[in-house]
N, C-alpha and C positions, 0 to 999 in steps of 0.2 A: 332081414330082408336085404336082399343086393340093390346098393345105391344105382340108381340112373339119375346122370346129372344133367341129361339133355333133354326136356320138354320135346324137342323134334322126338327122342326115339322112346320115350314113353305113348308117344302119338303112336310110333311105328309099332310098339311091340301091341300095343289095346289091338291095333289094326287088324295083323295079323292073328293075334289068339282071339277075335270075336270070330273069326272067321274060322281059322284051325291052320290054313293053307291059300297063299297067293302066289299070284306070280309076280316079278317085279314091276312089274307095267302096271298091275294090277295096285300096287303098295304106293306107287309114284301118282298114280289119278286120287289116289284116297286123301292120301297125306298132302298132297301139294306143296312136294318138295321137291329142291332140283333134286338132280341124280349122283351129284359127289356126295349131296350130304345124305341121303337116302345111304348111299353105298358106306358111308362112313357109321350110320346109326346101323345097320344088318352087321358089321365087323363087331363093334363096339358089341350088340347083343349077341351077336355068334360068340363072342371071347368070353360072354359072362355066360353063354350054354342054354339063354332062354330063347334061342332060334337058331336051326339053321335052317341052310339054302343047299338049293341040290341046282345043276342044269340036266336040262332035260330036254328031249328031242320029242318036238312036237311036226304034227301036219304044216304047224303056219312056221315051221322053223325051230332054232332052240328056245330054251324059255328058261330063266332063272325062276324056280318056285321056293320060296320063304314057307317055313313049316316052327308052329311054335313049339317048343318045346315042355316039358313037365315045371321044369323051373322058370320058366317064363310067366306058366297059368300061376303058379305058387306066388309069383312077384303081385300079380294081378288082383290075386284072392288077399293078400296081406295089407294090398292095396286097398281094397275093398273094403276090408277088417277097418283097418287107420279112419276111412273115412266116416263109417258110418259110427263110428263110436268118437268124433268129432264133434265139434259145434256146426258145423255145417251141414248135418245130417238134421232131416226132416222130426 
């Protein structure tokens, strides 16, 4: 599994791959985080390949939209694996 060392972008990446695809505005109301660190955790998972971000030209303007990737879900399911075969699993 690829280490994330930041609780912020373990929040970002859940965020994004519950969903499939956000827009940045969209990822900033979830998370409730400013926007360096927001933009700092989408680099960080852009460079480990479990998201990227496209802009994109909408009616209200442009829009940064976040899109998870395969290795992202994989992060998530391993995740999921770790936990439930933990002590803190029900």
């Amino acid at each position: 599994m690829r280490e994330i060392r930041s609780v912020n972008c373990l929040v970002v990446l859940i965020a994004v791959c519950v969903r499939g695809s956000l827009s940045f505005s969209e990822v900033l109301k979830l998370t409730k985080l400013n926007k360096s660190t927001l933009w700092e955790c989408l680099r960080r998972l852009n460079e480990m390949n479990m998201v990227s971000s496209k802009r994109v030209l909408t009616i209200a303007g442009p829009r940064v939209i976040v899109e998870c990737e395969e290795e992202g879900y994989t992060v998530l399911r391993e995740l999921r694996s770790a936990l439930e075969g933990s002590e803190f699993s029900s």
